[in-house]
MDAnalysis code that builds the backbone (N, CA, C; Angstrom):
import MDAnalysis as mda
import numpy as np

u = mda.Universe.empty(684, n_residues=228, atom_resindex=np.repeat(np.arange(228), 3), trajectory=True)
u.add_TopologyAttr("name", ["N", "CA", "C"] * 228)
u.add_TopologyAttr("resid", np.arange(1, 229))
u.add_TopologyAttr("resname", ["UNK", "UNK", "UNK", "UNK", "UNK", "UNK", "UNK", "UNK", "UNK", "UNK", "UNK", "UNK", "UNK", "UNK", "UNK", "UNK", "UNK", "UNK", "UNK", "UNK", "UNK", "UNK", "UNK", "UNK", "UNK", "UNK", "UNK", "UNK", "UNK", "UNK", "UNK", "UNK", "UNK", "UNK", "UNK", "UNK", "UNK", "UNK", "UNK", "UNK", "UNK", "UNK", "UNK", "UNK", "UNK", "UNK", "UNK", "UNK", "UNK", "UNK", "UNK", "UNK", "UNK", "UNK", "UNK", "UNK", "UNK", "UNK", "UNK", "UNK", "UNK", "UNK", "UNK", "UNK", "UNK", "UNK", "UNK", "UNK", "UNK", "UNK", "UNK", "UNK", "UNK", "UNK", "UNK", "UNK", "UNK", "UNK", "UNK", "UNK", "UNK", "UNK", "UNK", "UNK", "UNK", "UNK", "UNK", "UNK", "UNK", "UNK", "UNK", "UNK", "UNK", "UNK", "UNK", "UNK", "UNK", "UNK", "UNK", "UNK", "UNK", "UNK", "UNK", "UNK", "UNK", "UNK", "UNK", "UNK", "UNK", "UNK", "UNK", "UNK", "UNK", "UNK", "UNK", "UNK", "UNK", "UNK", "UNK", "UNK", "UNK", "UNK", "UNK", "UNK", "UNK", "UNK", "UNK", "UNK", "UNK", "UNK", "UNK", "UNK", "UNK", "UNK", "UNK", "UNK", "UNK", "UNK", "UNK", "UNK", "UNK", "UNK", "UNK", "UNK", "UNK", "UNK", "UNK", "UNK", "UNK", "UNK", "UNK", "UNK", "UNK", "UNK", "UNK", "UNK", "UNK", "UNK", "UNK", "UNK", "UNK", "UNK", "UNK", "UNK", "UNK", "UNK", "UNK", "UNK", "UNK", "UNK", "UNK", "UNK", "UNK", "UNK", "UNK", "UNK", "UNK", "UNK", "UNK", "UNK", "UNK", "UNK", "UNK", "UNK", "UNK", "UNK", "UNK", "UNK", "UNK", "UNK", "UNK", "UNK", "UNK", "UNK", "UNK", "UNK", "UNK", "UNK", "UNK", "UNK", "UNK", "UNK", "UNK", "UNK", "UNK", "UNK", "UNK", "UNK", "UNK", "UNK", "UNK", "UNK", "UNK", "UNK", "UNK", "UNK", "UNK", "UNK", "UNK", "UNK", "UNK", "UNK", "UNK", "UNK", "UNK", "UNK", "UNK", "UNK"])
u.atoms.positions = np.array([
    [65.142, 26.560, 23.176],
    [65.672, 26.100, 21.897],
    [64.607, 26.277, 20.822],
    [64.928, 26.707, 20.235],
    [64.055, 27.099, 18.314],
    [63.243, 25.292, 17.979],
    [62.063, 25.666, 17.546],
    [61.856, 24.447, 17.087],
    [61.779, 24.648, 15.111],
    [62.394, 23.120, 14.915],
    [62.361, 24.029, 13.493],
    [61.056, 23.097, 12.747],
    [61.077, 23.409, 11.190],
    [60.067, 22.551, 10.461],
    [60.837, 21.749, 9.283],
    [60.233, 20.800, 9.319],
    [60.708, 19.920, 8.137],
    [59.684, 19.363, 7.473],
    [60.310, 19.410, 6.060],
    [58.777, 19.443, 5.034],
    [59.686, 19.213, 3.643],
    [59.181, 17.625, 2.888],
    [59.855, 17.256, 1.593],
    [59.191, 18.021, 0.207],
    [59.514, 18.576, -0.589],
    [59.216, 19.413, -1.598],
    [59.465, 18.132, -2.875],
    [57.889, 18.452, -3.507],
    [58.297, 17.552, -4.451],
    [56.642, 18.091, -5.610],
    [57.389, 18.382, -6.960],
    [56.572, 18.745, -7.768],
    [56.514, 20.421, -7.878],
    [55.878, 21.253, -8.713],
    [55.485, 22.324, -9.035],
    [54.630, 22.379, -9.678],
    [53.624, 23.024, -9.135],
    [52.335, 23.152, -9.971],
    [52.389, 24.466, -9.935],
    [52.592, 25.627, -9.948],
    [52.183, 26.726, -9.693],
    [53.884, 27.907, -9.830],
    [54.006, 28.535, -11.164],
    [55.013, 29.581, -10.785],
    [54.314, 31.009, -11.413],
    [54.921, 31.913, -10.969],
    [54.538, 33.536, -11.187],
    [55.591, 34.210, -11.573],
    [55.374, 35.063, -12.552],
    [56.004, 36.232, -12.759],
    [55.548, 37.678, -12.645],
    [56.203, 38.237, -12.423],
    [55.798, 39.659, -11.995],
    [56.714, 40.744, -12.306],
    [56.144, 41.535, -13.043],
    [57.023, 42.558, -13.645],
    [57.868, 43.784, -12.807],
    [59.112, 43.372, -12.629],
    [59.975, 44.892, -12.001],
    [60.431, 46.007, -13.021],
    [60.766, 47.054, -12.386],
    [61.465, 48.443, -12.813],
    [62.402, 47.975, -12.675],
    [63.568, 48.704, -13.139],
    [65.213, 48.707, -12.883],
    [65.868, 48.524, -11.798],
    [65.276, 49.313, -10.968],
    [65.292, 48.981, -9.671],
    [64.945, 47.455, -8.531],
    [64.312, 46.982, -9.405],
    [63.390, 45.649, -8.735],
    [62.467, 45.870, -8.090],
    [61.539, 47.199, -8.497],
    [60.504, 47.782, -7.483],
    [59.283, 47.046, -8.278],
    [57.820, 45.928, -8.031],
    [56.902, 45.853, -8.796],
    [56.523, 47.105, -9.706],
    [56.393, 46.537, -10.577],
    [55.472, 47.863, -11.404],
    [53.802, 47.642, -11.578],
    [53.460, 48.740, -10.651],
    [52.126, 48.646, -10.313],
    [50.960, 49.357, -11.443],
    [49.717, 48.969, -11.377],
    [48.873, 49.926, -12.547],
    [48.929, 48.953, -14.348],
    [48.903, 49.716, -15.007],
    [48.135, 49.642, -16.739],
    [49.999, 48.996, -16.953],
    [51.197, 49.399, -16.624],
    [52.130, 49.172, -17.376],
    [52.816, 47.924, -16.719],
    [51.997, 47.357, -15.971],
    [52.933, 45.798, -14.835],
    [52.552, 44.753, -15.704],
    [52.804, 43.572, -14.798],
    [52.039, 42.234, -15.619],
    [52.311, 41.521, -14.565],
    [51.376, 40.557, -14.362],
    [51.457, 39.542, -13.668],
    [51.123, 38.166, -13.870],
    [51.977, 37.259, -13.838],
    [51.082, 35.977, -15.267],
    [51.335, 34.304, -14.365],
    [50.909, 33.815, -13.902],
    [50.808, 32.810, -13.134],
    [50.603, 31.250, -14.321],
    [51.522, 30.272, -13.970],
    [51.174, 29.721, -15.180],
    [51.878, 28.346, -14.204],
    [51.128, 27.061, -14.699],
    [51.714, 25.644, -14.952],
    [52.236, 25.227, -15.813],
    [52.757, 25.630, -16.757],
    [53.233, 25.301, -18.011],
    [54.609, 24.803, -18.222],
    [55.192, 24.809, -16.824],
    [56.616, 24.704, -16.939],
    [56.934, 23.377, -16.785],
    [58.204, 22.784, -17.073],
    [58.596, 21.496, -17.318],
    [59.947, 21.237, -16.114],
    [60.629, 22.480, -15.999],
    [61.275, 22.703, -14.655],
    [61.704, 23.681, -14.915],
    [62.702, 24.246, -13.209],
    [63.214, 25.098, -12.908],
    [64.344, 24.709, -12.538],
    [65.381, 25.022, -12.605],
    [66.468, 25.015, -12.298],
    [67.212, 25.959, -11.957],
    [67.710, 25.903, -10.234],
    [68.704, 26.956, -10.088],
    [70.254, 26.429, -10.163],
    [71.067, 27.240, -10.460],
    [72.873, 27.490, -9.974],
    [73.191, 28.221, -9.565],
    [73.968, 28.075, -8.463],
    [74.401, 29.571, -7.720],
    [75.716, 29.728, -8.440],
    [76.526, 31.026, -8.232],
    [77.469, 31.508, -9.281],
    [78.544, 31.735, -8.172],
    [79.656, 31.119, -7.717],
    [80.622, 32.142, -6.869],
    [81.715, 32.452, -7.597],
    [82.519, 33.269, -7.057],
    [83.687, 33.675, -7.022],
    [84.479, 32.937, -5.885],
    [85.564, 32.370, -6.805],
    [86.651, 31.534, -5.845],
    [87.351, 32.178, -4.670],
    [87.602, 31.916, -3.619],
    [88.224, 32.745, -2.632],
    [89.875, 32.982, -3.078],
    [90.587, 33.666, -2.491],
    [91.960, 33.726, -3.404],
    [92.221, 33.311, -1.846],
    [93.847, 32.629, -3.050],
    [94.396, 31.520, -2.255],
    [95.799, 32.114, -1.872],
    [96.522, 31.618, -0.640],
    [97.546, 32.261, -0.507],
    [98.740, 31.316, 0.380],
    [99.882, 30.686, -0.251],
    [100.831, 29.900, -0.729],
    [101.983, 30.545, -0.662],
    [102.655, 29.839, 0.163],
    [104.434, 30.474, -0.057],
    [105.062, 29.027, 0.988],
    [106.284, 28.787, -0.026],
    [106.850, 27.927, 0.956],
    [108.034, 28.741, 1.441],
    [109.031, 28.245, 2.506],
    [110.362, 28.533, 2.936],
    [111.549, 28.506, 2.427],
    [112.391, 29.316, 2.898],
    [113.821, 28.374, 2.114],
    [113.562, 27.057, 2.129],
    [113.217, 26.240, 2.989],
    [113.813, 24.861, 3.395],
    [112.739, 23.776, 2.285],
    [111.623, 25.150, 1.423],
    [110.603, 23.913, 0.491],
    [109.291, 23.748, 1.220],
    [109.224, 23.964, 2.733],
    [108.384, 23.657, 3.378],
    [107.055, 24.488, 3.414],
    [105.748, 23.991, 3.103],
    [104.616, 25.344, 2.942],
    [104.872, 26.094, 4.588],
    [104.952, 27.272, 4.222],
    [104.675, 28.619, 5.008],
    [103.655, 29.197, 5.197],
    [103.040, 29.535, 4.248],
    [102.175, 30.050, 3.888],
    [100.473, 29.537, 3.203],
    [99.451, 28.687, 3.948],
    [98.571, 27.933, 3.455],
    [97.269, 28.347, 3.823],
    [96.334, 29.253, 3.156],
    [95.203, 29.525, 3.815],
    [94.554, 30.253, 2.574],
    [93.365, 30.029, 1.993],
    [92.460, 30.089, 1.384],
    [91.164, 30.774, 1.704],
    [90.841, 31.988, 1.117],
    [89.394, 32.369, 1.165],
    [88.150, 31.978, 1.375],
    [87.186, 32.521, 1.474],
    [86.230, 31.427, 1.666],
    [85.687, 32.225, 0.232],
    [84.635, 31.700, -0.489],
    [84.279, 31.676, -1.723],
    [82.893, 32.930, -1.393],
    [82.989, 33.691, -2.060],
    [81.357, 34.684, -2.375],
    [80.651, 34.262, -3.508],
    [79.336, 34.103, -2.581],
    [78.174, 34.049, -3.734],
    [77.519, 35.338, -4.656],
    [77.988, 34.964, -5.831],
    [77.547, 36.656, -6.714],
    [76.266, 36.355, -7.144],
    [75.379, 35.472, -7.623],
    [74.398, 35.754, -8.485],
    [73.493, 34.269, -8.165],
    [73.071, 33.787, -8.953],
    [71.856, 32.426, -8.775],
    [71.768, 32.755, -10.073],
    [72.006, 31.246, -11.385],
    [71.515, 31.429, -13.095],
    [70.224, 30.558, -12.605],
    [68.796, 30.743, -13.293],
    [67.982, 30.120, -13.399],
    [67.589, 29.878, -14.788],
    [67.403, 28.627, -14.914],
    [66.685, 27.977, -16.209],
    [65.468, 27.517, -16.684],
    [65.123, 27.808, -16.625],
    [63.305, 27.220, -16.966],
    [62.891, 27.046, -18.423],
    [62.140, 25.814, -18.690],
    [61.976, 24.847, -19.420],
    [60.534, 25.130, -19.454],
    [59.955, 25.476, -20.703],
    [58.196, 25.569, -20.851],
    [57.940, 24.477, -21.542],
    [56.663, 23.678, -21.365],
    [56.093, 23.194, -22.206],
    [55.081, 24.205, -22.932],
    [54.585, 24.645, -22.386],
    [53.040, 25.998, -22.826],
    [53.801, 26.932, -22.702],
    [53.768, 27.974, -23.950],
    [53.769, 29.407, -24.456],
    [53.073, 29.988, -23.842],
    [53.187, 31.040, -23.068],
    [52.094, 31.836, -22.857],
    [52.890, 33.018, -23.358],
    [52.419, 33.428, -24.776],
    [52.539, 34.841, -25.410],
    [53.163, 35.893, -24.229],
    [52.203, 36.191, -23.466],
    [53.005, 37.784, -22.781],
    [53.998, 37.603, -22.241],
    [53.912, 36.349, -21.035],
    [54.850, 36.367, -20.290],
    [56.007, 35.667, -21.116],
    [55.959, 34.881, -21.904],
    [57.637, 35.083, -22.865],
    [58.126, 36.379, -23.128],
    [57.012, 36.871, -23.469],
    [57.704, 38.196, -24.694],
    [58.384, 39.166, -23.520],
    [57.589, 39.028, -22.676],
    [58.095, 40.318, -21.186],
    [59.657, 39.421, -20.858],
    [59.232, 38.392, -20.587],
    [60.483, 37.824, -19.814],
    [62.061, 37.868, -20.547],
    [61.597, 37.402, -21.876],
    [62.754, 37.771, -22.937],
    [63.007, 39.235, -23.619],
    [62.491, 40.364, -23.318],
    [62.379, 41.468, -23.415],
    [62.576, 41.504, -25.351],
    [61.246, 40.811, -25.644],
    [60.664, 41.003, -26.899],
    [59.883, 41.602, -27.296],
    [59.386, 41.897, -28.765],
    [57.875, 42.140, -29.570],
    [56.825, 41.419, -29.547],
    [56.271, 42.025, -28.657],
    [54.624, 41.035, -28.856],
    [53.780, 41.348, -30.246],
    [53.460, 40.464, -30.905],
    [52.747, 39.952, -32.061],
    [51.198, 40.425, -31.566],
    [50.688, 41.067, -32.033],
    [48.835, 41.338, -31.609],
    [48.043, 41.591, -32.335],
    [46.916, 41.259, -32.304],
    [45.446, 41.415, -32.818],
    [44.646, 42.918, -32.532],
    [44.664, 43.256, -33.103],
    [44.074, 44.516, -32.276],
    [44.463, 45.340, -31.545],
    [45.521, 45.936, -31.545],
    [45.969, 47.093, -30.399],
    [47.261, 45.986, -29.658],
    [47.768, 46.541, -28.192],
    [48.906, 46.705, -27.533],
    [48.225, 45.840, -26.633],
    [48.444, 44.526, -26.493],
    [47.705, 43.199, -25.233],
    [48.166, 43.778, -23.736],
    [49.461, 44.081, -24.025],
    [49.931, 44.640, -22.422],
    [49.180, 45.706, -21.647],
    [48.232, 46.436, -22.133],
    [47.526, 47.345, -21.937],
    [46.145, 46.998, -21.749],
    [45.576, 45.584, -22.545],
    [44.068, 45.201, -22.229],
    [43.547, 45.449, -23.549],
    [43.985, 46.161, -24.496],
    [43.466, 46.799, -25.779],
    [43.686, 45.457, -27.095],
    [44.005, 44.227, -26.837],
    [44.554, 43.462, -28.015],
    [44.639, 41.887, -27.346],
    [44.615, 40.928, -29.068],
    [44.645, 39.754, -28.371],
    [46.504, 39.259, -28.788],
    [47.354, 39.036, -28.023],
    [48.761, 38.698, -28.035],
    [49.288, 37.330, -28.700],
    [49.284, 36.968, -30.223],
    [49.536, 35.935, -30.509],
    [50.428, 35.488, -30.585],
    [51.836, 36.046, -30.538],
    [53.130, 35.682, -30.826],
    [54.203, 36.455, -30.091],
    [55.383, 36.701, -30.875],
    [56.310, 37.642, -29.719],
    [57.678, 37.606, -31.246],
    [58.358, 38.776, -31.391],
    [59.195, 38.952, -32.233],
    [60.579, 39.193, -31.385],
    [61.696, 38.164, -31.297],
    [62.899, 38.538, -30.437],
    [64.190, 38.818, -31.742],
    [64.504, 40.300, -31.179],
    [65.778, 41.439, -31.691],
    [66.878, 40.908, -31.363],
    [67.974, 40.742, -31.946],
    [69.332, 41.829, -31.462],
    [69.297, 42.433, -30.116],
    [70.470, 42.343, -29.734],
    [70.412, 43.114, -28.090],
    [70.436, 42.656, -27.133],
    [70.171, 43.215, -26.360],
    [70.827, 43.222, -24.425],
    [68.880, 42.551, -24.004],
    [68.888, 42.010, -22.976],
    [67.183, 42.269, -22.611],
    [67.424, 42.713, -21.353],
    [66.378, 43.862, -20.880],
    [67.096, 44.939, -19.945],
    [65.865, 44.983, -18.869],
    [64.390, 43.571, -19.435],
    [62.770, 43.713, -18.236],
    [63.907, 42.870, -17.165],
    [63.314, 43.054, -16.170],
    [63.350, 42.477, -14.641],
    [62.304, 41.654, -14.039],
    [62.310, 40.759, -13.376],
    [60.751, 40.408, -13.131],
    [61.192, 39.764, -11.783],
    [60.281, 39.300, -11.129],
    [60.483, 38.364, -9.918],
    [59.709, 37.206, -10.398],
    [60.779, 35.648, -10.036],
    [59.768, 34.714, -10.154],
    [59.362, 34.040, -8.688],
    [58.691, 33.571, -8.711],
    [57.826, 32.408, -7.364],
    [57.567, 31.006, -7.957],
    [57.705, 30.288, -7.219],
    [57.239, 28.712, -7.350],
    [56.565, 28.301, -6.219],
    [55.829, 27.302, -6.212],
    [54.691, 26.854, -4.775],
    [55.050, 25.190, -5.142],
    [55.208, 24.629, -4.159],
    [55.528, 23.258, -4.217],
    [54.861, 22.375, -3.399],
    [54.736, 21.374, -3.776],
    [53.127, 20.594, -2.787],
    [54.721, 19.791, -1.860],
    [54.114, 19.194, -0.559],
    [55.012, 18.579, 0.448],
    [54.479, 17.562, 0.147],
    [55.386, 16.037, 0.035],
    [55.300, 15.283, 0.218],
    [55.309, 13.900, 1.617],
    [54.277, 13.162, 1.551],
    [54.422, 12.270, 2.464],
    [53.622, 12.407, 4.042],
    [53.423, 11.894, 4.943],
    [53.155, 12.218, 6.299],
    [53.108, 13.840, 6.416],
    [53.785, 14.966, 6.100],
    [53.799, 16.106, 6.617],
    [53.171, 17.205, 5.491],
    [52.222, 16.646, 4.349],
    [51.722, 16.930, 3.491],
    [50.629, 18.079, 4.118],
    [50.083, 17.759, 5.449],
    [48.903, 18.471, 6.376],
    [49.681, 19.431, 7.115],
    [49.615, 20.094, 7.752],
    [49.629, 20.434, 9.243],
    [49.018, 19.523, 10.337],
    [49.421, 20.194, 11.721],
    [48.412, 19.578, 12.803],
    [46.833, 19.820, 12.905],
    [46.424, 21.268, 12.191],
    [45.157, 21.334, 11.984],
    [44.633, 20.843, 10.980],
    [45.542, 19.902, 9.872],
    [44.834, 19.481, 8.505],
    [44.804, 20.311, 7.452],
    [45.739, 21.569, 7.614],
    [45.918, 22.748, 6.498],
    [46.313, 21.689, 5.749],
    [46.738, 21.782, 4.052],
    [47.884, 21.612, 3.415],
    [48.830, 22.225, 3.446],
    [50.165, 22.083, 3.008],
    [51.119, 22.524, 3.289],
    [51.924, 22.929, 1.665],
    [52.557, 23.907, 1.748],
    [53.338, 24.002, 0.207],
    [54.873, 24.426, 0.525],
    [55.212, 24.521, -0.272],
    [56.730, 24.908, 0.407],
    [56.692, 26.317, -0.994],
    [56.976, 27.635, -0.452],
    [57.203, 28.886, -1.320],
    [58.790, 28.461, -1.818],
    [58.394, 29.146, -3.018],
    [60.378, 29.723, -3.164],
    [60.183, 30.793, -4.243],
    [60.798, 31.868, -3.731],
    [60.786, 33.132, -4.919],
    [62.162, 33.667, -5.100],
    [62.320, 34.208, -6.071],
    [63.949, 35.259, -6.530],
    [63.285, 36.240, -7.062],
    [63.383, 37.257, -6.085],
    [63.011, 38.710, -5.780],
    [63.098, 39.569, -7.237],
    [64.463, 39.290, -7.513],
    [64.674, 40.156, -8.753],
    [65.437, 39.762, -9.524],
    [65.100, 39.135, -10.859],
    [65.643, 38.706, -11.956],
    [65.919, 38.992, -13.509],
    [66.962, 38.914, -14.160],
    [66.857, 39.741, -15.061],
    [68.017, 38.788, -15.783],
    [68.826, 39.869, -16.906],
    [69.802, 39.729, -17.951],
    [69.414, 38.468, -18.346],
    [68.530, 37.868, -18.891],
    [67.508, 36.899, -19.453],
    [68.660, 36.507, -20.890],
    [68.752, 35.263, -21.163],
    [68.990, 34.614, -22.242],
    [68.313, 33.827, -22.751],
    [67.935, 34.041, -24.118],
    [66.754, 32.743, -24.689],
    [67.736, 31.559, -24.731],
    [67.413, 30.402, -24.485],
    [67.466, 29.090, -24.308],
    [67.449, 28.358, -26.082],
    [67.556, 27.242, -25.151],
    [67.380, 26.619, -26.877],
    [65.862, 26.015, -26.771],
    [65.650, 25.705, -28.414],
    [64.533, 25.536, -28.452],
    [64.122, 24.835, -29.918],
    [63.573, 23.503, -29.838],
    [64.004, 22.281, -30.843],
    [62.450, 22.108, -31.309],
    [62.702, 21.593, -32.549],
    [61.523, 21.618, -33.395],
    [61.778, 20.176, -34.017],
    [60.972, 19.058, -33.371],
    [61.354, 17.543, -33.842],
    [60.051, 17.357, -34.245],
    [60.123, 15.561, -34.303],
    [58.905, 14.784, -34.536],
    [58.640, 14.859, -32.722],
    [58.228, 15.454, -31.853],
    [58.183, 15.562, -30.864],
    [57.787, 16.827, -30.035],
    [57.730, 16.642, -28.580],
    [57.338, 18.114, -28.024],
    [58.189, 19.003, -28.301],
    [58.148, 20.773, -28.260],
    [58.992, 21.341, -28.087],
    [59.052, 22.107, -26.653],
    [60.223, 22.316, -26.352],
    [60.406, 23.324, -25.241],
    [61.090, 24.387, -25.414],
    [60.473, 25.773, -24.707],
    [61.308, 26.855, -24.925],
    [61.561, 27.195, -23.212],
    [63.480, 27.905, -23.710],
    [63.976, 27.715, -22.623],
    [64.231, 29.662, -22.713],
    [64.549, 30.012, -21.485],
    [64.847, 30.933, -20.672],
    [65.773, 30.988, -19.734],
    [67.015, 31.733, -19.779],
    [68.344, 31.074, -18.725],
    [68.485, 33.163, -18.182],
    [68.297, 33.168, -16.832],
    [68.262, 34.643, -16.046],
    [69.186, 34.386, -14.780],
    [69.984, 35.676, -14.922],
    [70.409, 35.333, -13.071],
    [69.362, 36.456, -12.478],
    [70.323, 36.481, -11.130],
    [69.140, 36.972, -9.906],
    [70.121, 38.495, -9.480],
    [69.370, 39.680, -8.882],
    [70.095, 40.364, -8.094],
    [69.947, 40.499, -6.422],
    [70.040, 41.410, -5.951],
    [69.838, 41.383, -4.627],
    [67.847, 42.370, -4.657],
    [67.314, 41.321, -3.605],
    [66.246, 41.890, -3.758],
    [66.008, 43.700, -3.483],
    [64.497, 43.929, -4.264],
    [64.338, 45.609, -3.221],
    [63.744, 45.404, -1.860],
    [63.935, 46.389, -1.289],
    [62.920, 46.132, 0.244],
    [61.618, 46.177, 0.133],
    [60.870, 46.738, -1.446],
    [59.926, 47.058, -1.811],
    [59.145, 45.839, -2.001],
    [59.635, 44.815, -2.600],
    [59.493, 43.654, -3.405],
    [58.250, 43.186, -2.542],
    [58.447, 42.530, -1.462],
    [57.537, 41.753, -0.730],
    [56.256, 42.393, -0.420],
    [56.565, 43.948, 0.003],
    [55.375, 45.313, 0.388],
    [54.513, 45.207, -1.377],
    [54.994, 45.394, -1.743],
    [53.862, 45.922, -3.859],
    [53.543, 44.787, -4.095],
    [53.938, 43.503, -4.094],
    [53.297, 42.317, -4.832],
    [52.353, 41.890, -3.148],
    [52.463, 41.977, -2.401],
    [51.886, 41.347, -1.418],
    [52.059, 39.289, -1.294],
    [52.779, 39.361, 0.092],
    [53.363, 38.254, 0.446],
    [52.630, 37.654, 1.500],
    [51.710, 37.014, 1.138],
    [51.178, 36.083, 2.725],
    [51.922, 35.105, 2.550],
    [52.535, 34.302, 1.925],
    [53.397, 32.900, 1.916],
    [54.860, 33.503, 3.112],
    [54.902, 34.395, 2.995],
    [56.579, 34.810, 4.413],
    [55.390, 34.786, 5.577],
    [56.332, 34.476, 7.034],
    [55.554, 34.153, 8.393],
    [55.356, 35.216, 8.628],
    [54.601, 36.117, 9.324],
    [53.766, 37.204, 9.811],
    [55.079, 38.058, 10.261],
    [54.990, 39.245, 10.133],
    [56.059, 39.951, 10.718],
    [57.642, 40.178, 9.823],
    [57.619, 39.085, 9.113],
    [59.026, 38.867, 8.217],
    [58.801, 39.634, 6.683],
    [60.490, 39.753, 6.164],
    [60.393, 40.936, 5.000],
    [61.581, 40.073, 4.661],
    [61.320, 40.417, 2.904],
    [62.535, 40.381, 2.384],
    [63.748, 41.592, 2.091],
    [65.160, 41.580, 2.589],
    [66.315, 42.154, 2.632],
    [66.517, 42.313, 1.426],
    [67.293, 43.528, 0.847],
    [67.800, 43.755, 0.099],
    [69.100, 43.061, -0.434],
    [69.854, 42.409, 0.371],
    [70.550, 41.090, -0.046],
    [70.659, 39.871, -0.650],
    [68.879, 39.801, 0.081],
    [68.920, 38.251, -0.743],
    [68.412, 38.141, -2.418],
    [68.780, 37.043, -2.562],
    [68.801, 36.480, -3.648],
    [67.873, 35.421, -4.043],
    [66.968, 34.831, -2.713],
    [66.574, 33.521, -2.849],
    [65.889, 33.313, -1.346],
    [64.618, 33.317, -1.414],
    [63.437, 32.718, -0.484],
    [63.280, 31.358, -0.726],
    [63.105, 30.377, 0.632],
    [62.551, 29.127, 0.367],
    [61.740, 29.310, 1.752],
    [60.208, 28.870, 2.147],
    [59.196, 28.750, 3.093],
    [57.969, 27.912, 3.302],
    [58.147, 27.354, 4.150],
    [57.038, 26.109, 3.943],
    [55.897, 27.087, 4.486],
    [54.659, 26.901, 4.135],
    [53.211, 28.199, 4.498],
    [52.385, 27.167, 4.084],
    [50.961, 27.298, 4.506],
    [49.273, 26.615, 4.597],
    [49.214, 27.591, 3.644],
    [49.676, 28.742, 3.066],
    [48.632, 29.317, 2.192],
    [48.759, 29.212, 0.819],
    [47.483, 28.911, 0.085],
    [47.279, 28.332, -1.304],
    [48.130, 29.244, -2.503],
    [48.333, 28.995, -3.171],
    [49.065, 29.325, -4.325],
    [47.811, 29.912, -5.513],
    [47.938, 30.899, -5.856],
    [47.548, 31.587, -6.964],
    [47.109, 30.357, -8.046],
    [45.971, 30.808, -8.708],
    [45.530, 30.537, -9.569],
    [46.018, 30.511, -11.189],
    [46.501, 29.484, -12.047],
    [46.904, 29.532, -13.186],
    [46.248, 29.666, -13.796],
    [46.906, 30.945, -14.904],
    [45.429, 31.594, -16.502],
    [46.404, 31.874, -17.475],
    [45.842, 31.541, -18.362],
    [46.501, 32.038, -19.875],
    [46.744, 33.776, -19.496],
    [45.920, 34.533, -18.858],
    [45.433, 35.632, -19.405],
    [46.456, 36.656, -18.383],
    [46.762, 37.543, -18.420],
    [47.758, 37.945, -17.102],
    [47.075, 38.885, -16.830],
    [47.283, 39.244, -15.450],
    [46.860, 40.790, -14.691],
    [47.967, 41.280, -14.981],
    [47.248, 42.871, -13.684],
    [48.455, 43.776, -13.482],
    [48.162, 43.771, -11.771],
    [49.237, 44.677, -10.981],
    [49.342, 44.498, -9.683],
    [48.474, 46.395, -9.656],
    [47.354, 45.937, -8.680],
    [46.923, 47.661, -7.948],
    [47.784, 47.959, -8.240],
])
């Protein structure tokens, strides 16, 4: 019999973005981005189905005949995320905007990125996000005293909608609302995945990783890389 793991998820300190092609392949080299940040206030997923079709007929006599229902398909996952902290690039990438700069093109290393100008239009970047979540309670360790985090990533995300975004006597938050597609097989191989168990890959199907792993979560910076 399988033994399984159980592990309470509570908090986020740690999410990533990472820039895809059309495809959902990382984009590796001078034209990727990679931007790791705490800044967020939450995440929120919804999964999206399609209702199963239903199928109904009674008899002469009035009596149902006919009673049996689909089962429902999952098309997509909307995610929402809530910033407290701006971080210039990774808005402007994520909302497929104008970055504002000092000096030359920031996405390139040549400039400093102060702002972001959003158009008219479709937004057509892709990115993958990740979250790392600390475990709560008794199972916070392992048996060797690792810590423990619980992963969750969506392989490939896109058709991005800016959110709302309020200007009070108070904080503001800017929001971001994306669904998900089916991952590439590439995804897990170009960004490099030690958080999946040794041997395991992500399918071109899914939509949505969740994994409890000992291994630490990336470092949060204003400043973003790119992927080798």
């Amino acid at each position: 019999m399988a033994t399984s793991t159980c592990a309470t998820p509570i908090k986020g300190p740690h999410l990533r973005i990472v820039a895809l092609d059309a495809c959902g392949i990382p984009v590796t080299g001078a034209g990727g981005l990679v931007a790791v940040s705490s800044g967020f206030v939450q995440a929120e997923m919804e999964p999206q189905y399609e209702d199963g079709e239903e199928f109904f007929e009674r008899n002469a006599a009035g009596d149902a005949c006919v009673h049996q229902k689909d089962d429902p398909t999952l098309k997509r996952l909307q995610l929402t995320v809530d910033w407290c902290e701006v971080n210039v690039l990774l808005s402007a990438y994520v909302m497929d905007a104008r970055v504002l700069s000092e000096g030359g093109l920031p996405v390139t290393g040549t400039g400093v990125g102060t702002g972001f100008a959003v158009a008219e239009g479709s937004s057509t970047n892709r990115f993958s996000m990740e979250i790392w979540q600390e475990v709560a309670g008794s199972g916070a360790c392992d048996a060797s005293g690792n810590q423990r985090y619980i992963y969750t990533a969506w392989p490939n995300v896109g058709a991005t909608q800016v959110g709302s975004y309020t200007v009070e006597n108070g904080r503001s938050t800017l929001q971001f609302i994306s669904e998900t597609r089916g991952a590439s097989p590439f995804w897990d191989t170009l960004i490099g995945a030690p958080w999946l168990p040794a041997g395991e890959s992500v399918l071109d199907d899914e939509h949505w990783i969740w994994n409890v792993t000992t291994m630490p979560p990336p470092t949060s910076a204003c400043d973003t890389t790119t992927l080798p």
